[in-house]
NUTISE-513030 format. One record per atom (N, C-alpha, C): x, y, z. Coordinates in steps of 0.02 Angstrom, whole numbers, plus 50000, padded with zeros to 5 digits. Layout:
XYZ;...
***
This chain:
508194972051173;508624975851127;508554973151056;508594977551012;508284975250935;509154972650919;508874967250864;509654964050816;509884969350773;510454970350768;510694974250736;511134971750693;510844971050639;511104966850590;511614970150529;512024964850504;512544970150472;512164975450420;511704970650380;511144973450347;510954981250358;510824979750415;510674989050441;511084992350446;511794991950472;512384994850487;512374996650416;512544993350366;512604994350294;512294999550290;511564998550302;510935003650269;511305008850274;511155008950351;511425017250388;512025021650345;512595015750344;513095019550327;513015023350268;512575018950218;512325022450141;511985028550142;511545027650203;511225034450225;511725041450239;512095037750272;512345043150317;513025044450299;513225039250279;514125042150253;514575041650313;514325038450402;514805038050444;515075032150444;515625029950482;515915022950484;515655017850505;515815014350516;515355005450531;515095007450599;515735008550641;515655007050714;515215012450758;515275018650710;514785025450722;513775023850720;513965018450654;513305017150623;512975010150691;513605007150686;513135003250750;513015004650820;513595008750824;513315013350899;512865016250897;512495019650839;512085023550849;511265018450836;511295012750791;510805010250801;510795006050888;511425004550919;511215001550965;510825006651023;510935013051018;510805017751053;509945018751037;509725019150961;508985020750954;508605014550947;509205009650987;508605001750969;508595000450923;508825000750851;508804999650796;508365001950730;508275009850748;507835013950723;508055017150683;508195013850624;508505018250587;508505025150569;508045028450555;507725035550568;508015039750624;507915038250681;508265040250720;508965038450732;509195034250711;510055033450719;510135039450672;509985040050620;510225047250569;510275053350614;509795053850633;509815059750678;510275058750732;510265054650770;510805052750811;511505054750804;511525051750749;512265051250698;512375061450685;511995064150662;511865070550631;511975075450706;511665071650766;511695077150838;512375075950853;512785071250839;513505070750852;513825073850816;513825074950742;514085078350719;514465071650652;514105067650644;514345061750605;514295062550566;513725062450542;513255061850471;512945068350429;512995068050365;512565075150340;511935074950327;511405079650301;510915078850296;510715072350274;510065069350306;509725061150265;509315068050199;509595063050121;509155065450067;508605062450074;508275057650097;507735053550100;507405049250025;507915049550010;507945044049941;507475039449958;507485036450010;507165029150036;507525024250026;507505016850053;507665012850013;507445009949945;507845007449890;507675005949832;507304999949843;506804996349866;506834989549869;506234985149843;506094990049775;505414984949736;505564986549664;505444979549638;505504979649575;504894982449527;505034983249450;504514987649423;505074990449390;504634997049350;504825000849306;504085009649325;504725013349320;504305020049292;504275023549237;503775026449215;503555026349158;503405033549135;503775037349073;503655044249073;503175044148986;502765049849003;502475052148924;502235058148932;502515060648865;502475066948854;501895070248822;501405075148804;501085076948738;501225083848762;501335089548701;501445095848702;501485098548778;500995100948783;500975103848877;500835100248932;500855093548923;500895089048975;501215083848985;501225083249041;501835076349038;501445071249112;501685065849113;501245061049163;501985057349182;502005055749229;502445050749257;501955042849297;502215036849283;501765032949326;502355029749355;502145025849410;502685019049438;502305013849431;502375008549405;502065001149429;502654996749454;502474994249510;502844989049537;502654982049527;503024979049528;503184972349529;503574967749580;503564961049580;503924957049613;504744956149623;504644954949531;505414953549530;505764957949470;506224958449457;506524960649396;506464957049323;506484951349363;506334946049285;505364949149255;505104950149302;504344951749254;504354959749250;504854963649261;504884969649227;505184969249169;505514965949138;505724963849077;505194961149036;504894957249049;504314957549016;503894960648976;503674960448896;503384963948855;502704965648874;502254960148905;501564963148935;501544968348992;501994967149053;502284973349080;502444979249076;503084980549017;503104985348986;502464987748935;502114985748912;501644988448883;501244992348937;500954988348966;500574989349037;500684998449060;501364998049072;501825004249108;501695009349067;501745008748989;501715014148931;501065014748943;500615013448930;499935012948904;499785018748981;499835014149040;499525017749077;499715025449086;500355027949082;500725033349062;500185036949014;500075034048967;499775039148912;498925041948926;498745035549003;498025036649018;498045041649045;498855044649084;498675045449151;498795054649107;498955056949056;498935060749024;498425063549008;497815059849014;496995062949002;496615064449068;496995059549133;496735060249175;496995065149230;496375067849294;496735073349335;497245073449390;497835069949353;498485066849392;498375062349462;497775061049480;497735056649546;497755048749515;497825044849576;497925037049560;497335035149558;496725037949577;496005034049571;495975036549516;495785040349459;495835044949397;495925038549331;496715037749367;496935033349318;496905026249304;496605021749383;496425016649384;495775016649347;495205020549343;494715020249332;494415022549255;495235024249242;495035026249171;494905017849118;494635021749066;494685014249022;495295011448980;495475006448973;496095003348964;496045000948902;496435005448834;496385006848772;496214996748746;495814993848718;495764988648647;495224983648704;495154985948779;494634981148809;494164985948859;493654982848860;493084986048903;493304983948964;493754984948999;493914986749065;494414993749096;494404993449157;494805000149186;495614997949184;495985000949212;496805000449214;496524998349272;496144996449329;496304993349380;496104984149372;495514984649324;495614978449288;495904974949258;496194979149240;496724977249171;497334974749198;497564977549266;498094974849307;498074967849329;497264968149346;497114961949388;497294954949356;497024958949290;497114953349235;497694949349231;498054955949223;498954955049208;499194950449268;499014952849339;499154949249391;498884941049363;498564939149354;498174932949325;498594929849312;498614931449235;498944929549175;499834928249200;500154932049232;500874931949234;501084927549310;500634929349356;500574925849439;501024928449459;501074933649455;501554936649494;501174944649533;501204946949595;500794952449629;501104956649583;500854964449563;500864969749554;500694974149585;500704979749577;500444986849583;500544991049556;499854996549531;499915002149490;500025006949562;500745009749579;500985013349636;500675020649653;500945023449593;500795030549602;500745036049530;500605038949508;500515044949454;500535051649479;501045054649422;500985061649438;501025066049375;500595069949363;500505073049287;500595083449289;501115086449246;501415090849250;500925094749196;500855100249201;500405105749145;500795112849134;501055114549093;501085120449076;500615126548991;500545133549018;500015132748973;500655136248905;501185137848935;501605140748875;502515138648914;502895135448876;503275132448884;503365124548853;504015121848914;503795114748898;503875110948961;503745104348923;503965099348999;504425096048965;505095093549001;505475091149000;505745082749018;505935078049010;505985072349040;506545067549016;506715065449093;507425060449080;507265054249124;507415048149089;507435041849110;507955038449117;508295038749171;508865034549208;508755027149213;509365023149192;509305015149173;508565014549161;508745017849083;508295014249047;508125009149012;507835004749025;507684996348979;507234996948926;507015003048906;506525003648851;506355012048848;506375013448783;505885020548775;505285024948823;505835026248860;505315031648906;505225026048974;505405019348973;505275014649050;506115013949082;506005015449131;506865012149155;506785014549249;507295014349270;507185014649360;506995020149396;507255028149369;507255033549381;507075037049334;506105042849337;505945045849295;505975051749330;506045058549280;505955064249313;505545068049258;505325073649264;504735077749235;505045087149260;505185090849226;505245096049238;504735099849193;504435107649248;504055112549188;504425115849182;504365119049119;504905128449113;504265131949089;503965136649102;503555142749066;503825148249057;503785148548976;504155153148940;503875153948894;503885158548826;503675161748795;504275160548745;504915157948756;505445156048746;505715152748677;506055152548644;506255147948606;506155139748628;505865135548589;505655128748618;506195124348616;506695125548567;507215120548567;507795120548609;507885128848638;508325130548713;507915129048757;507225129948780;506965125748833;507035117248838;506815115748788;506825108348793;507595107048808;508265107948769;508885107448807;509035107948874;508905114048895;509105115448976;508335111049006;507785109748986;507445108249039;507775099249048;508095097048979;508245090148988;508745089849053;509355095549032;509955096549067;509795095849162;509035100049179;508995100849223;508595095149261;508275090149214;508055086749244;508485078049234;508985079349196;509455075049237;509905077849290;509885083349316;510245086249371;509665083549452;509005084049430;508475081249459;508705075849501;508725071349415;508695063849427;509565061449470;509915066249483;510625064349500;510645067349597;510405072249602;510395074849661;509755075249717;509175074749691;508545072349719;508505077349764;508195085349757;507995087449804;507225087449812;507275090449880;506695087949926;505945092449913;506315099549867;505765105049855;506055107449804;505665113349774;505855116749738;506165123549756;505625125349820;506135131049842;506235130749946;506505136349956;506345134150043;505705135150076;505185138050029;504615138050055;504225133050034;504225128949987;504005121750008;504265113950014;504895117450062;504985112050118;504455110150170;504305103250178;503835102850202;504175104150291;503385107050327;503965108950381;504015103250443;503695097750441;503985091950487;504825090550479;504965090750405;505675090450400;506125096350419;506035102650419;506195109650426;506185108750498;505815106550551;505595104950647;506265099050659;506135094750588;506695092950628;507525093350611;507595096350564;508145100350561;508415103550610;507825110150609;508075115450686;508145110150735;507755104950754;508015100650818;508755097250818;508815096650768;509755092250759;509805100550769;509955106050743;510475111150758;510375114050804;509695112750855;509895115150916;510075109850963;510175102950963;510365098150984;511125097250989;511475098650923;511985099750923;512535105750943;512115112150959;512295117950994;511975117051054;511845113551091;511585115051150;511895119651226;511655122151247;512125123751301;512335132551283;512285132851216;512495140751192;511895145451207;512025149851221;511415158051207;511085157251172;510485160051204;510085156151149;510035163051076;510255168651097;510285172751018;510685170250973;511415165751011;511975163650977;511425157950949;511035156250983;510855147450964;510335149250882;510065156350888;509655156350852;510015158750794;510445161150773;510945163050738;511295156950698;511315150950751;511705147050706;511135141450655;510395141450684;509875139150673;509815143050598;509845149150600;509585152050539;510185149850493;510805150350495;511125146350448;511345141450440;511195137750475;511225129950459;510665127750412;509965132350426;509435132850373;509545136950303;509965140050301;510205142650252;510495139250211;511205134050242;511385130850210;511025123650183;510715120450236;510095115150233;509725118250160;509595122650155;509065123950088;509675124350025;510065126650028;510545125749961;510775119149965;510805114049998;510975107249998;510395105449964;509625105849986;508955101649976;508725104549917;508615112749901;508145112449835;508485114549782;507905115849752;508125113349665;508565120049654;508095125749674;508215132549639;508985133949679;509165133049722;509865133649770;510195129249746;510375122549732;510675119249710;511315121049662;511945118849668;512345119649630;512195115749575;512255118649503;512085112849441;512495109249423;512325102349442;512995096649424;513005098249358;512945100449293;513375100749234;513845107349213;513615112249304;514205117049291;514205120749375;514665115149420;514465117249485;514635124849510;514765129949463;514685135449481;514335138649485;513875137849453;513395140249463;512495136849482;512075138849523;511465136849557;511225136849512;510595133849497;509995133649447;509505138349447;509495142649506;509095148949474;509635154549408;510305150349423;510785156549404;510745154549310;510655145749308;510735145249247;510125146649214;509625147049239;508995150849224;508895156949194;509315161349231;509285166349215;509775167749150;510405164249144;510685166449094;510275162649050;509895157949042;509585152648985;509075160148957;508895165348971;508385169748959;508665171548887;509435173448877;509545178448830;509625174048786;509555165448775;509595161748738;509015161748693;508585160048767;507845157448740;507415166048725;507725171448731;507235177448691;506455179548738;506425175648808;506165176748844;506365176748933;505825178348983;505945175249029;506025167349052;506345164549097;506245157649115;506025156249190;505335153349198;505305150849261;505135142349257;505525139549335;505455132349324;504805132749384;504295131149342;503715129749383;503815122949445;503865118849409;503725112749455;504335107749420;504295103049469;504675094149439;504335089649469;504435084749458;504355076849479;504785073149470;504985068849507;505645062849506;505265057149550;505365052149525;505055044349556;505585040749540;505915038449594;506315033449601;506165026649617;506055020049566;505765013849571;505795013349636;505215012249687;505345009949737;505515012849809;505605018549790;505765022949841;505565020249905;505525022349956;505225022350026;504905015250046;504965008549989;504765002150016;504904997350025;504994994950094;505414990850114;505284984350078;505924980750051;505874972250022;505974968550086;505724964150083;506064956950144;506654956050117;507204954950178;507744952650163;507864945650122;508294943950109;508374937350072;508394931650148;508334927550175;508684923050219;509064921350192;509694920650248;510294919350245;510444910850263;510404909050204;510254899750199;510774897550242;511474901450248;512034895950301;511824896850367;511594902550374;511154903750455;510744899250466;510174897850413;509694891950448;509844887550444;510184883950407;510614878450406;510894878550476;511454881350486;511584881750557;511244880850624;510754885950615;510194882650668;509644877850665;509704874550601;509154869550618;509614863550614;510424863650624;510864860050660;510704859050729;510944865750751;510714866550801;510504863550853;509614864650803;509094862150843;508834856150844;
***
């Protein structure tokens, strides 16, 4: 049987929003799987949808830059927080941002580009940095936004510097539009991004491993019913599942009455054109990677009493 440590109980509960004793029943039940305790938790009727935030658990900074119709987002990670503060770091993060703006948004693209004042690549240039500071890095991930009429938009949550801080997001609008009402609502919308984290933009690209297992919690949790009744409650539980997850369904946290296709549409008679939100991007430092816990020094102390 796996340890079930308060640690996890914690996790879960952050995940899931159920009580302590819900959260450890349910990891003692999946062995300590967290993934599946959610679901667990969710077939009982505990927990609400997992957003899949990930855990936060690497230090670094993400990094946004803009030029007219494009915009680039990068992540570099780091060890600790103390060498994301760091001025060679932060340079590092900008610079590569502005490479990753010439390049065709992939992470090989941008490692391999050349690294502005020395004859090496950004994957050299890291190495270097790794050198020089002794501390591991990584250039994580890049993602670069294009529109050919409109704009791109961008908001940086705890930010420690111009355009670097924990949470970047990237919105397109293509429009024909007034530029100074796009750029407003696209900021508006992509700190709504950076606050609620959905999973798509619309319900057709939800990816559908997550959509399989949706329908499995709602037919898990109806079990036993007809199955026309069963398929009935499947289609709106997916109904509602998609106004929880994407962007365009979403209620807009700066006016929860209305969804973001809705403020879209009224943003038209502002901006003197149509408005469509092509795409976004949001990178949350760290997302999805697990840190080692700290050891818990009175514990080993204890046992190497003990022993």
């Amino acid at each position: 049987m796996a340890n079930i440590t308060a640690a996890l109980v914690k996790e879960l509960r952050e995940k899931t929003g159920a009580g302590m004793m819900d959260c450890k029943g349910a990891l003692n039940e999946t062995d300590g799987d967290i993934e599946a305790a959610v679901d667990w938790l969710r077939k009982k009727g505990l927990a609400k949808a997992a957003k899949k935030a990930g855990r936060v658990a690497a230090e670094g900074l993400v990094a946004v830059e803009s030029a007219g119709h494009h915009a680039a987002l990068v992540e570099v990670n780091s060890e600790t927080d103390f060498v994301a503060r760091n001025d060679s770091f932060q340079g590092f993060a900008r610079e590569a941002a502005k490479l990753a703006l010439d390049t065709d948004g992939t992470l090989e693209g941008l490692e391999s580009a050349k690294f502005p004042g020395a004859q090496e690549t950004v994957k050299d240039s890291l190495a270097n940095l790794i050198a020089t500071i002794g501390e591991n890095m990584t250039l994580r991930r890049v993602a670069k936004l294009d529109v050919t009429k409109g704009v791109i938009s961008s908001y940086v949550h705890g930010q420690v510097a111009d355009g670097l801080g924990k949470i970047g997001v990237l919105v397109a609008l293509e429009s024909e539009g007034d530029v100074e009402v796009l750029s407003t609502l696209g900021r508006q919308i992509a700190m709504h991004v950076a606050a609620t984290n959905p999973v798509a933009l619309d319900a057709a690209g939800v990816d559908q491993t997550i959509l399989d297992r949706e329908i499995n919690i709602l037919r898990e949790k109806n079990a036993g019913k007809p199955e026309n009744v069963l398929a009935k409650i499947v289609e709106s539980g997916l109904k509602s599942y998609y106004k929880e997850v994407t962007l365009l369904e979403q209620p807009f946290v700066h006016d929860g009455s209305k969804t973001i296709t809705q403020v879209l549409k009224e943003a038209e008679g502002k901006a003197g054109a149509p408005v469509k939100l092509k795409a976004f991007v949001r990178y949350a430092l760290g997302e999805g990677i697990e840190k080692e816990e700290a050891p818990d020094f009175a514990s080993e102390v204890a046992a190497a009493a003990r022993g």
